[in-house]
Backbone as JSON Lines, residues from 0, in Angstrom:
{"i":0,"aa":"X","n":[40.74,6.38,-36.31],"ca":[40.75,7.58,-35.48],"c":[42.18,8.09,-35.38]}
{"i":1,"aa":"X","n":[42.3,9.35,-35.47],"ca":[43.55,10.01,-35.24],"c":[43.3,11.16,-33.88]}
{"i":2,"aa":"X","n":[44.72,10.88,-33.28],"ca":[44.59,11.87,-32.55],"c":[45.57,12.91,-32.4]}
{"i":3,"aa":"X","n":[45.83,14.18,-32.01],"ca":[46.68,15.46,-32.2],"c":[46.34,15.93,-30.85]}
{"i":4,"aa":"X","n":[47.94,15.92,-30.6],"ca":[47.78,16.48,-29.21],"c":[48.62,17.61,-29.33]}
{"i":5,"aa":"X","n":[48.44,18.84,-27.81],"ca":[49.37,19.73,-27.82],"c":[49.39,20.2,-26.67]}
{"i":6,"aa":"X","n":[49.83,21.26,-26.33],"ca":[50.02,22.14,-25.09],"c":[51.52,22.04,-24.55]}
{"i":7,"aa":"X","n":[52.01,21.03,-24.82],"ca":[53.15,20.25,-23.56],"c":[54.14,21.69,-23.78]}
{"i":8,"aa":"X","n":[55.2,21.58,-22.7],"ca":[56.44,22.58,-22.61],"c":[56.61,22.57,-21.51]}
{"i":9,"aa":"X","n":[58.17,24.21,-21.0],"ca":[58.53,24.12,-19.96],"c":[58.34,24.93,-18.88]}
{"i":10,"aa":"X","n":[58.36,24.38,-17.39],"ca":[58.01,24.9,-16.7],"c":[58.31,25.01,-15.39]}
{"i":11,"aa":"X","n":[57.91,25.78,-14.5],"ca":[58.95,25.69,-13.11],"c":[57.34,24.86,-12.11]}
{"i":12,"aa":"X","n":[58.19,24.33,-11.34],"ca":[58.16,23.9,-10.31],"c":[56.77,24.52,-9.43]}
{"i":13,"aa":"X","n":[55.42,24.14,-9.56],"ca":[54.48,24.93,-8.72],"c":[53.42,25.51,-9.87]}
{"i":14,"aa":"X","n":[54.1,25.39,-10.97],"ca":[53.15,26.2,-11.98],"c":[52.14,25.09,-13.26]}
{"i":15,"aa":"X","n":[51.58,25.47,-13.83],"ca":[51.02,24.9,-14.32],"c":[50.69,25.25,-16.21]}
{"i":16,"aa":"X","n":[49.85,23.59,-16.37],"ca":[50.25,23.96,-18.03],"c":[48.69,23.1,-17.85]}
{"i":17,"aa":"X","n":[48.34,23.37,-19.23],"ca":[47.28,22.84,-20.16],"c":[47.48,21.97,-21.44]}
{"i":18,"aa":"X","n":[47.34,20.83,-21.68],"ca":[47.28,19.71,-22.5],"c":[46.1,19.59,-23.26]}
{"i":19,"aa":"X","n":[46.21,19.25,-24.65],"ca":[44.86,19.67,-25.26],"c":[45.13,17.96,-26.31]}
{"i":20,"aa":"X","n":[44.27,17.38,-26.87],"ca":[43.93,16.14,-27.82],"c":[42.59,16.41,-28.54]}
{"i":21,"aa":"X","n":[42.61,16.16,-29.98],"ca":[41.73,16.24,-30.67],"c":[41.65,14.84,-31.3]}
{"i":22,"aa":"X","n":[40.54,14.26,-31.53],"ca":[40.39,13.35,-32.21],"c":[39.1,13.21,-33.48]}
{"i":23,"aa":"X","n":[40.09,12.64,-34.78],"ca":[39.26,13.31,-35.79],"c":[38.87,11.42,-35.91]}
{"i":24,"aa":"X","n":[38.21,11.18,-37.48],"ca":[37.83,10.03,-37.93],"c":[36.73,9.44,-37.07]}
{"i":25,"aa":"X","n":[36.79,8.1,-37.39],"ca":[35.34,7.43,-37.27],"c":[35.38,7.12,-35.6]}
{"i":26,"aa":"X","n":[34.94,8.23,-34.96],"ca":[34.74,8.43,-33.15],"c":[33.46,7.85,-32.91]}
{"i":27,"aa":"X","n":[33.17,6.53,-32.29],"ca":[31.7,6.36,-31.83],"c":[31.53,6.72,-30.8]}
{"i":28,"aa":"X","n":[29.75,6.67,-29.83],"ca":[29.85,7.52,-28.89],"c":[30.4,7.25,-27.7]}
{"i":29,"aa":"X","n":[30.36,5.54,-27.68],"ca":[30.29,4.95,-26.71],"c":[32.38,4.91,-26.02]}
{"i":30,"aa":"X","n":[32.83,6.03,-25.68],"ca":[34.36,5.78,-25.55],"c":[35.53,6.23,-24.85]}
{"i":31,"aa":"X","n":[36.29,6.13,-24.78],"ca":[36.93,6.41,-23.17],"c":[38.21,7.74,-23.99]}
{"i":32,"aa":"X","n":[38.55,9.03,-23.42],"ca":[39.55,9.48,-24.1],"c":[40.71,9.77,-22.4]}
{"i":33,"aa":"X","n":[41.89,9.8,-22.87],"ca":[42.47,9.59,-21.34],"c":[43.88,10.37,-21.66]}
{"i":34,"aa":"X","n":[44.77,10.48,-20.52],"ca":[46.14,10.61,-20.93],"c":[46.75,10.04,-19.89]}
{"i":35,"aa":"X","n":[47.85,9.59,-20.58],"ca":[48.91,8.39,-20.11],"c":[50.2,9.46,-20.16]}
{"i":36,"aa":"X","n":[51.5,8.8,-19.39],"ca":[52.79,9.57,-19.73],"c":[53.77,8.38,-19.14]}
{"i":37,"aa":"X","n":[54.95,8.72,-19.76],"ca":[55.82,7.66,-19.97],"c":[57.18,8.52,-19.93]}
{"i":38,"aa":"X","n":[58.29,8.12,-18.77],"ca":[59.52,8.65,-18.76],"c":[60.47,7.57,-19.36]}
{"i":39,"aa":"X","n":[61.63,7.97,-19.66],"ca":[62.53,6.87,-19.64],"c":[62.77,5.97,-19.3]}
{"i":40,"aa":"X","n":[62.89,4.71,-19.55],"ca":[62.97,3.37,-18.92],"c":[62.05,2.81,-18.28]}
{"i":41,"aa":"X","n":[60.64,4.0,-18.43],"ca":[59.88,3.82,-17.54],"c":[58.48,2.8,-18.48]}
{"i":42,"aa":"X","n":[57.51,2.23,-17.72],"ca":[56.26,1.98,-18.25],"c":[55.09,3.19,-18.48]}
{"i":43,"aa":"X","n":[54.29,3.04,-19.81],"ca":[53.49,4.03,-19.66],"c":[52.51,4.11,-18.67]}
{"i":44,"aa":"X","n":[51.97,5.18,-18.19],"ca":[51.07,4.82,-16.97],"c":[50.06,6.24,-17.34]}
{"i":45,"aa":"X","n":[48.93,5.73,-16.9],"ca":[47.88,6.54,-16.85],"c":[48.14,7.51,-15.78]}
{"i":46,"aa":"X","n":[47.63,8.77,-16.48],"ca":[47.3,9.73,-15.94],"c":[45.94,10.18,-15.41]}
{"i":47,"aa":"X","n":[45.07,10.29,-16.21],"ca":[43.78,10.51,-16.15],"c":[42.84,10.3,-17.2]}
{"i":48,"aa":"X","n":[41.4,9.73,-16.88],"ca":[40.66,9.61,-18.09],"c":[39.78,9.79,-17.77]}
{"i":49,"aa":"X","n":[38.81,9.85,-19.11],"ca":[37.09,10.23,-18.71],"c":[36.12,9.7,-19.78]}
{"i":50,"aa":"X","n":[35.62,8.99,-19.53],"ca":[34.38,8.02,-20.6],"c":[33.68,9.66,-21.3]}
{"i":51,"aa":"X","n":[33.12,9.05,-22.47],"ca":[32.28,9.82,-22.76],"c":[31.08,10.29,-22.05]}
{"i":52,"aa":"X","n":[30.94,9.23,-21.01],"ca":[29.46,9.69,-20.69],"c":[29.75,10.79,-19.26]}
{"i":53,"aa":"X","n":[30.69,11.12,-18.88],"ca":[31.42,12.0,-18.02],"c":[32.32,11.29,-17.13]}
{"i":54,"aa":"X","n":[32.3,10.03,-16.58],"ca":[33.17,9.45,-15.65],"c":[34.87,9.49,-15.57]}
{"i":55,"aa":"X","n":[35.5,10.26,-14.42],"ca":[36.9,10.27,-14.56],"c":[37.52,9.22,-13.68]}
{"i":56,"aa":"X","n":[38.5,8.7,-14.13],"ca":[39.38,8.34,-13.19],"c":[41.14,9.03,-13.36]}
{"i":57,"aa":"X","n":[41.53,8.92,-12.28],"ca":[42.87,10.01,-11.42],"c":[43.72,9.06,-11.23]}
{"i":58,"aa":"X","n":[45.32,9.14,-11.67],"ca":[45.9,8.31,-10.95],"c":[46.28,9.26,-9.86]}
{"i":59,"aa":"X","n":[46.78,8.34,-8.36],"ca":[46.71,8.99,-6.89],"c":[47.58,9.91,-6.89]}
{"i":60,"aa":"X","n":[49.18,10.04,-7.54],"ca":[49.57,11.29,-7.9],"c":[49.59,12.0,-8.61]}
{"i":61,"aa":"X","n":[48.15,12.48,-9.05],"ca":[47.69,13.83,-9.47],"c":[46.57,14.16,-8.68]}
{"i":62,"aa":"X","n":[45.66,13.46,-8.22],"ca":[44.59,13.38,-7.61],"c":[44.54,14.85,-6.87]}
{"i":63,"aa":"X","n":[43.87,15.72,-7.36],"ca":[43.96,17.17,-6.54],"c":[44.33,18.26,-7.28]}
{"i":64,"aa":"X","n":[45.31,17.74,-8.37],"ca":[46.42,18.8,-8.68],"c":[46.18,19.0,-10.42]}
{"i":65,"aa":"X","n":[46.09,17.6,-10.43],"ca":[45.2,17.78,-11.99],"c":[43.98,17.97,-12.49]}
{"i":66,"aa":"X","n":[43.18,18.04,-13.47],"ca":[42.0,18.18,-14.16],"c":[41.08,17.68,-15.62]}
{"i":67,"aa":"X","n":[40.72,16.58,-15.37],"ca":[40.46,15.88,-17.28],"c":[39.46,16.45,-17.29]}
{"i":68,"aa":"X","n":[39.04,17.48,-18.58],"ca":[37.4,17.87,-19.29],"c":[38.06,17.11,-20.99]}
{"i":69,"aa":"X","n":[36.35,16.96,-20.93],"ca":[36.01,16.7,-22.54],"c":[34.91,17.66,-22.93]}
{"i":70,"aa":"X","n":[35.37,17.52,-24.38],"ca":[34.05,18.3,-25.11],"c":[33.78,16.99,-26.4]}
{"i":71,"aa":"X","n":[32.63,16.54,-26.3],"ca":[31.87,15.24,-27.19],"c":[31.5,15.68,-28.25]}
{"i":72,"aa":"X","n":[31.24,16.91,-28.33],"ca":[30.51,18.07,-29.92],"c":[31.92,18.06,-30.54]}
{"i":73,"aa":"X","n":[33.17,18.08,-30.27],"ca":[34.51,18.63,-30.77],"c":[35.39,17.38,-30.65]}
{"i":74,"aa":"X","n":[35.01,16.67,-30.2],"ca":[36.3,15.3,-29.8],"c":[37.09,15.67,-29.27]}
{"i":75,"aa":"X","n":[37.24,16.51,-28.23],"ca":[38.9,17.05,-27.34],"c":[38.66,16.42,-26.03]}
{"i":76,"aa":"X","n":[39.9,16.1,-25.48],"ca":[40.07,15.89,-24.05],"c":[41.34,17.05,-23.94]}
{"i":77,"aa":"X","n":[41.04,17.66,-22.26],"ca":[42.1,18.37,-22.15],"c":[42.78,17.83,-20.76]}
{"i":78,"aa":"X","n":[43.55,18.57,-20.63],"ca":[44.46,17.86,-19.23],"c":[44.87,19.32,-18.73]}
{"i":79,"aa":"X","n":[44.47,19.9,-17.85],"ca":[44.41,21.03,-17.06],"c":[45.54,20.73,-15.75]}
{"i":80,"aa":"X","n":[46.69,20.88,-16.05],"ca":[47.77,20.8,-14.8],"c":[48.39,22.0,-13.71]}
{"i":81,"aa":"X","n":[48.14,21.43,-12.78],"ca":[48.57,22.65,-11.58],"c":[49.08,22.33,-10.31]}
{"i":82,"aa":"X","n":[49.67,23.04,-9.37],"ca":[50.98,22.59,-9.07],"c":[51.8,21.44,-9.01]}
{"i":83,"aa":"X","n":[52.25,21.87,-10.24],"ca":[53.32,20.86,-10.98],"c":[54.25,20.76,-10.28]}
{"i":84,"aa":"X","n":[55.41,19.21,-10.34],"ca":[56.03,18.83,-9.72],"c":[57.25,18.42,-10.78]}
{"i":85,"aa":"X","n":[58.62,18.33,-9.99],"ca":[59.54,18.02,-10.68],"c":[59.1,16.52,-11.42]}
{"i":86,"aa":"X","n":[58.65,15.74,-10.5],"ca":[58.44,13.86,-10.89],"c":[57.54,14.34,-12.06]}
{"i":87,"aa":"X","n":[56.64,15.51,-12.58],"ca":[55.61,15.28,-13.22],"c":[56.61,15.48,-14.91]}
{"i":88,"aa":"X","n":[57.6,15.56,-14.92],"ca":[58.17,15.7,-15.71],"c":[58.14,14.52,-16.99]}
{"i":89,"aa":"X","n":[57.8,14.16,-17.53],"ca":[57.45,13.06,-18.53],"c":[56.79,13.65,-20.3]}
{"i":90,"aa":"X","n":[56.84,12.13,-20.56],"ca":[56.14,12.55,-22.37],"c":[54.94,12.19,-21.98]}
{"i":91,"aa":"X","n":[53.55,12.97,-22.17],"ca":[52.48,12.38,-22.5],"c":[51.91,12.09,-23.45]}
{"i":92,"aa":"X","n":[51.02,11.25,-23.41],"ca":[50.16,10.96,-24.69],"c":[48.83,11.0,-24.38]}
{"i":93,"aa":"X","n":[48.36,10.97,-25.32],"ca":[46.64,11.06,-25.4],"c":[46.27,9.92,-25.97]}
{"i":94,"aa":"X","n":[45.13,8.83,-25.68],"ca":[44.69,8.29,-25.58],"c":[43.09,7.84,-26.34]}
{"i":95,"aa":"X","n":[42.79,7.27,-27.31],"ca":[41.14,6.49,-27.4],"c":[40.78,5.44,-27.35]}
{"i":96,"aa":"X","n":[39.7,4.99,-26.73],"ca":[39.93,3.35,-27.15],"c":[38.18,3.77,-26.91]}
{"i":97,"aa":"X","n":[37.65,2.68,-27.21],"ca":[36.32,1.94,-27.33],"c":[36.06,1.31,-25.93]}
{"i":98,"aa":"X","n":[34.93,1.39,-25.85],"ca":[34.04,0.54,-24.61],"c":[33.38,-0.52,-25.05]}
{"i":99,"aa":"X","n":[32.57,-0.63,-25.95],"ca":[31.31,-1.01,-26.38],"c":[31.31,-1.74,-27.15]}
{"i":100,"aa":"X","n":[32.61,-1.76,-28.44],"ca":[32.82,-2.41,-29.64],"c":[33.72,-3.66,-29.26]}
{"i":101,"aa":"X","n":[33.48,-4.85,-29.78],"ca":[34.38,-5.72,-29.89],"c":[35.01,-6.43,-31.17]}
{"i":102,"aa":"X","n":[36.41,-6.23,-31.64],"ca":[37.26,-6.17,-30.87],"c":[37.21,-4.59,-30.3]}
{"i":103,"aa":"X","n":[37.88,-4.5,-29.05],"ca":[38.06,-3.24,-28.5],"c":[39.22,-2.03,-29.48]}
{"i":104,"aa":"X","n":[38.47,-1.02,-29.24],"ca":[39.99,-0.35,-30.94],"c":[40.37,0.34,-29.78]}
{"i":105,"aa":"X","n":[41.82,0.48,-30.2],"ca":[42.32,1.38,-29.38],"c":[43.79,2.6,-29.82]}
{"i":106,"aa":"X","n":[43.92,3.66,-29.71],"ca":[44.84,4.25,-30.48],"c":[45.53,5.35,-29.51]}
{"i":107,"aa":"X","n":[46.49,5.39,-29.86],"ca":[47.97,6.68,-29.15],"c":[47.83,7.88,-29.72]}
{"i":108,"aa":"X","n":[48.2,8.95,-29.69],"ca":[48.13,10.06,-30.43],"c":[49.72,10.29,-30.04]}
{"i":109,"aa":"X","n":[50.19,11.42,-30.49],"ca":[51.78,11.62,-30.65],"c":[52.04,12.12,-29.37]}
{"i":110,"aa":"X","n":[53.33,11.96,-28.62],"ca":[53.52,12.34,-27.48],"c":[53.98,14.04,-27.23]}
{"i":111,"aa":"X","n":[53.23,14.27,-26.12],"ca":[53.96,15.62,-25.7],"c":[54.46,16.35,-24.81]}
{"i":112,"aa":"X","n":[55.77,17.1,-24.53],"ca":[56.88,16.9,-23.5],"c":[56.74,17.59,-22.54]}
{"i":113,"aa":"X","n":[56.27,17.35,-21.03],"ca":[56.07,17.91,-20.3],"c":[57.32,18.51,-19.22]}
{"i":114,"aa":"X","n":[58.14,19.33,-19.66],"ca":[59.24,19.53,-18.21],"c":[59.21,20.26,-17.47]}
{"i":115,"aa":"X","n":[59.39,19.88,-16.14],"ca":[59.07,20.75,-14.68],"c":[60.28,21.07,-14.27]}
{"i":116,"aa":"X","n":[60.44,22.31,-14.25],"ca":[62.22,22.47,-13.74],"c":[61.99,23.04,-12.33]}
{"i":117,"aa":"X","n":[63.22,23.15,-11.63],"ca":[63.13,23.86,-10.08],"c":[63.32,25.62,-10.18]}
């Protein structure tokens, strides 16, 4: 599985952006697509995800402010962001992994740069 992400860029303080991931190759149904982001020095940390079968989970600072949709006909997850914050400033990535299969597969897609200016 490959994944291609886009949307990322810059932005002020309050405003908002849209994050988009496509994932091509051998996608089964059963599978989680998510986005993670990672600053400097920092650990990657989830952002938000959503199983195929619709279930999301939020980490607590976005909870409100962000938005994960998928489309299962197209393989996209998007990341719908709004009032953005300076902290939200980071690289994200997009995310697949498997539920169902063991071993569990799991894959990164290329990161993309989110900056929140004042």
């Amino acid at each position: 599985v490959q994944l291609q992400a886009s949307g990322g860029g810059s932005v002020r303080s309050g405003g908002s952006l849209r994050l988009s991931c496509a994932a091509s190759g051998s996608i089964v149904s059963d599978n989680v697509m998510g986005w993670y982001r990672q600053g400097p020095g920092d650990q990657r940390e989830v952002v938000a995800s959503m199983t195929s079968s619709g279930s999301t989970h939020y980490s607590n600072s976005v909870k409100g402010r962000f938005t994960i949709s998928r489309d299962n006909a197209k393989n996209t997850v998007d990341l719908q962001m709004a009032g953005l914050r300076l902290e939200d400033t980071d690289v994200y990535y997009c995310r697949y992994w498997t539920i169902s299969i063991v071993p569990q597969y799991k894959v990164w897609g290329q990161g993309t740069l989110v900056t929140v200016s004042s």
